[in-house]
C-alpha positions in Angstrom: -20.9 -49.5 33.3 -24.1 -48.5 31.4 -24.3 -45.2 33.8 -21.0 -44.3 33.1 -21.3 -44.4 29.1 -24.3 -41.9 29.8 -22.4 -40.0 32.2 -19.6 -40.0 28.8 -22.4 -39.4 26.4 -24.2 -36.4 28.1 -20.5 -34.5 28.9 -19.8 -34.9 25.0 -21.0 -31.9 22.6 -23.0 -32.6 19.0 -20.7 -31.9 16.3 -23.6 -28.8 15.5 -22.5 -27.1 19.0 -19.3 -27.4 18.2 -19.7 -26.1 14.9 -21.8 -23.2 16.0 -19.3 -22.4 18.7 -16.4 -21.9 16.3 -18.3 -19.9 13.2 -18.0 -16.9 14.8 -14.0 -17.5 14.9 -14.3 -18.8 11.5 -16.5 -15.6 10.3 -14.0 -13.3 11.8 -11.2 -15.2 9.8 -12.8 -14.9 6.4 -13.8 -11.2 6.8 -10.4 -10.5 7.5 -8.8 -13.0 4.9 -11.3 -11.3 2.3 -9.8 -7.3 3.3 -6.3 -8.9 3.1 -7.1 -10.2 0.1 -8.7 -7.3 -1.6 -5.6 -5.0 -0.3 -2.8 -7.3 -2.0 -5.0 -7.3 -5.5 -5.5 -3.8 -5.2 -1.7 -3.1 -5.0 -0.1 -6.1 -6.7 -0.3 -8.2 -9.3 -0.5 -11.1 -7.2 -2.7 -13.8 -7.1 -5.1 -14.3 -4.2 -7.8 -17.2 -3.6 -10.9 -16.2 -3.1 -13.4 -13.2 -4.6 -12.6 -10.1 -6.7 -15.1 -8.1 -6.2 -14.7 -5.4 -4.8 -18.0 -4.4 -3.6 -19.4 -6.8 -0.7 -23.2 -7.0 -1.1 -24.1 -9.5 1.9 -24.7 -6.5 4.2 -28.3 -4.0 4.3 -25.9 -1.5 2.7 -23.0 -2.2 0.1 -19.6 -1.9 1.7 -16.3 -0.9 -0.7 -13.5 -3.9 0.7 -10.4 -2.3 0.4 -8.4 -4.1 3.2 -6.9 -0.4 4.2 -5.5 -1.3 7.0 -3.8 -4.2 5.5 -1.9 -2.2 3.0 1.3 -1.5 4.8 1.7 -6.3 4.7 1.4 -5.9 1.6 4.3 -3.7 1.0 6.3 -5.9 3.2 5.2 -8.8 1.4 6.6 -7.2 -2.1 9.6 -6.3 0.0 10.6 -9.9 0.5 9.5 -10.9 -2.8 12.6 -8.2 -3.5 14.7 -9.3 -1.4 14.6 -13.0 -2.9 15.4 -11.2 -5.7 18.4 -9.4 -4.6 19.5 -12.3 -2.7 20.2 -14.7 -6.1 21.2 -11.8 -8.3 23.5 -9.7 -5.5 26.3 -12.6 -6.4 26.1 -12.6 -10.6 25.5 -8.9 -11.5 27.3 -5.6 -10.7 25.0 -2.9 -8.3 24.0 -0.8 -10.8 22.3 -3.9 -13.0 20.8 -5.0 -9.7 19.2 -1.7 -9.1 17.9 -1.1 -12.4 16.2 -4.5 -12.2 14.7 -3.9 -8.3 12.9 -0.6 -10.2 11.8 -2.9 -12.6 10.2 -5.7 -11.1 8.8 -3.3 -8.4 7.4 -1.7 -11.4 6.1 -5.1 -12.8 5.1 -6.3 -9.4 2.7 -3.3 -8.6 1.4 -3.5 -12.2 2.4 0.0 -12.7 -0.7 1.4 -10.6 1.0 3.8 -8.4 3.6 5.0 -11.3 0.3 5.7 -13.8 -1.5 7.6 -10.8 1.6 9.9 -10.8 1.5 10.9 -14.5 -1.6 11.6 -14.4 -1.0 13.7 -11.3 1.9 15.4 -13.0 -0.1 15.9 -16.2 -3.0 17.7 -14.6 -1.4 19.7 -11.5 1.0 21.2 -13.7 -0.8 21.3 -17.0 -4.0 22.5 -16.4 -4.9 26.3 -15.0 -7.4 26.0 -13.2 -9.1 23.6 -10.9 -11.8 22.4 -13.2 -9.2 21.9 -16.0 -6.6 20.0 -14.0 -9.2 17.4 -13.0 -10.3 17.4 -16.4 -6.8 16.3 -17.6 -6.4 14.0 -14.9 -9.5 12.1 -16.3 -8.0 12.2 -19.4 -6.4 8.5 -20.4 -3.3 9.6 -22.3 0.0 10.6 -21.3 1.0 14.5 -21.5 4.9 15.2 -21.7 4.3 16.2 -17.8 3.4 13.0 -16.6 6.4 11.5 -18.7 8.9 13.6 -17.3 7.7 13.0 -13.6 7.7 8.7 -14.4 12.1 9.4 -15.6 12.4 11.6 -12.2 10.8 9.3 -10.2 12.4 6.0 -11.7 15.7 8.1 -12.4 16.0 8.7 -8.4 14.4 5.0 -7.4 17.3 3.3 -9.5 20.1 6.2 -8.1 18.9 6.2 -4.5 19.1 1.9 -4.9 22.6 2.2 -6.4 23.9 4.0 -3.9 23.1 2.0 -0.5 24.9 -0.7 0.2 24.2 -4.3 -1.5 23.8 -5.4 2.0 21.6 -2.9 3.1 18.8 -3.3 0.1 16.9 -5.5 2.2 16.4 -3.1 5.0 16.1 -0.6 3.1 13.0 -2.3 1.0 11.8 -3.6 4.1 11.2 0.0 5.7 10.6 1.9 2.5 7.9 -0.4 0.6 5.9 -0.7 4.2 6.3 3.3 5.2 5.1 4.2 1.3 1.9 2.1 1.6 1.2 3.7 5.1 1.5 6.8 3.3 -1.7 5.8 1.2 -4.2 5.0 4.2 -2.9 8.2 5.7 -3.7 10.3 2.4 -6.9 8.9 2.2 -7.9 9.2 5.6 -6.5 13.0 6.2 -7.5 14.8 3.2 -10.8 15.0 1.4 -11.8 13.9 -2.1 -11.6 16.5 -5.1 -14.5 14.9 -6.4 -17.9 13.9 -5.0 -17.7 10.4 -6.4 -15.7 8.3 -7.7 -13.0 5.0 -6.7 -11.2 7.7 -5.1 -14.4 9.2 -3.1 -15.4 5.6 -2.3 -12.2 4.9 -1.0 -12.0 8.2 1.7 -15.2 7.0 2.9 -13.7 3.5 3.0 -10.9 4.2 5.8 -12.5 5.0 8.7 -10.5 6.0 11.8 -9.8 2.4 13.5 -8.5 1.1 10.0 -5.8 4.4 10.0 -4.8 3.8 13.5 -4.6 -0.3 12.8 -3.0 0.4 9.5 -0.3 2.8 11.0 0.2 0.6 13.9 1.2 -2.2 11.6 3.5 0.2 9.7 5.1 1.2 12.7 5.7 -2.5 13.9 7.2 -3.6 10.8 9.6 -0.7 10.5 11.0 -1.0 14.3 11.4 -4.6 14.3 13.7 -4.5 11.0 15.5 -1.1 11.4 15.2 0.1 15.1 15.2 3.6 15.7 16.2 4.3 11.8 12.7 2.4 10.9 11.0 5.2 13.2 13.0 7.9 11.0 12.1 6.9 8.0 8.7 6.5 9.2 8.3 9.6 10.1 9.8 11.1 7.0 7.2 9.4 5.5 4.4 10.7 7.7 5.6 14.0 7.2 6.2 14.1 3.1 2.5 12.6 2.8 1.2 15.3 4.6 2.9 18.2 2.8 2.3 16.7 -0.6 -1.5 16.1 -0.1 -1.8 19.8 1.5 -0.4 21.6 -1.5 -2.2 19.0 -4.0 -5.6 19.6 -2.0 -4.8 23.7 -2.0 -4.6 22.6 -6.3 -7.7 20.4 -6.8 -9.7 21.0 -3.4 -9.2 17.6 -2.5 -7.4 14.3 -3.8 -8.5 11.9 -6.3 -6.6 8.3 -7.0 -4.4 9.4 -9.0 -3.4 11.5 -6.5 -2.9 8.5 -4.0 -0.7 6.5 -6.2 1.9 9.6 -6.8 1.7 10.0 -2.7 2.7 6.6 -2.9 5.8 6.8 -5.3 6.5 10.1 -3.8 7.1 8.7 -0.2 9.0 5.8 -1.1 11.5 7.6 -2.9 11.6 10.5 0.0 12.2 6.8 2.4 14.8 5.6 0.1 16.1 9.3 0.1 16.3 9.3 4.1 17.8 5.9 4.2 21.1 7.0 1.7 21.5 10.4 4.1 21.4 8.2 7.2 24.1 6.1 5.4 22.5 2.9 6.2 
């Protein structure tokens, strides 16, 4: 009887192995939690546990935690948020409310960030003559009657493209669109070069390295085929595509991209997915 207890005792790990065994699991989970994180602050106005910082300072060397490759979740996760939304309003208002409102609380729900980033985009690419004076302007913290007339283009065509689909086809179509748009960001950053030497937006191109691009569009990618099949790959692609004819001609312009420049990518490429999505007839 005694052995056999022994034989039990010795077969039994300490709570410490056990614990040691697991923390790299558990160190793996956080690291990613924290990018996750860090991604839906960056983008949203919604609340995360955990840190804000954005600079982790454990490491030899500071790291930027962006969370990249984590971007295109978070555009599905403000797609459902939207699709709540359309799902207890669809029944009490007519289309055309229910559109204005979508472009409102997607406004409101990405705190403005990427609208802002394309005034100030449309305010120095088209108001400035040279390269020097455009980023000049783009540093500059007012509004010029550029940027304001791209914002009423932009929302004028979100708020058109969402009245014209189908009531029950705003789901899918935020479901593909909001995901596609934020892949459109990693890609910018990735692909093209910063206009200036430092910067959020410089820290940021140095941020996404190769693996987070490939993870980032990989989730994109998923998300878009499992909700709208081969039309998901379309609009994908449309996406792909519009990002990387607006950052060439806006590189040719400043010699590079700045974050301003990534948040009018952004709005650019969701409204060029919505656009696809009302040709397709969806």
């Amino acid at each position: 009887m005694k052995r056999s207890e022994r034989d039990k005792g010795q077969k039994q790990q300490p709570p410490r192995e056990r614990q040691n065994h697991f923390s790299p699991l558990r160190s793996v989970f956080l690291s990613q939690y924290t990018e996750f994180a860090a991604a839906v602050r960056f983008l949203s106005i919604l609340p995360m546990p955990g840190r804000t910082q954005l600079l982790d300072k454990d490491e030899v060397t500071t790291r930027l935690v962006v969370g990249c490759e984590y971007f295109p979740l978070v555009g599905l996760l403000l797609a459902l948020l939207l699709w709540s939304l359309v799902l207890l309003l669809a029944p009490l208002v007519p289309q055309l409310v229910l559109a204005a409102l979508l472009v409102a609380a997607l406004v409101i729900l990405t705190g403005g960030l990427h609208l802002d980033g394309l005034m100030d985009s449309c305010d120095g690419l088209f108001g400035g003559s040279t390269r020097e004076r455009k980023l000049e302007i783009m540093r500059d913290s007012r509004v010029g009657s550029f940027g304001v007339l791209g914002a009423i283009c932009i929302l004028l065509l979100k708020f058109a493209l969402f009245a014209s689909l189908r009531v029950h086809a705003l789901p899918l179509a935020l479901l593909i669109a909001l995901p596609s748009s934020r892949w459109a960001m990693v890609l910018a950053l990735r692909v093209f070069p910063g206009a200036r030497p430092t910067g959020l937006g410089a820290a940021f191109h140095q941020a996404v390295t190769t693996e987070r691009l490939l993870l980032a569009g990989t989730i994109a990618l998923a998300i878009v085929l499992f909700t709208g099949q081969f039309i998901g790959l379309i609009v994908w692609l449309a996406g792909t595509v519009t990002t990387l004819i607006l950052g060439l001609l806006i590189t040719r312009s400043l010699g590079g991209l700045t974050g301003d420049s990534y948040g009018a990518i952004e709005e650019v490429a969701e409204v060029a997915a919505l656009l696809v999505l009302v040709m397709l007839r969806v």
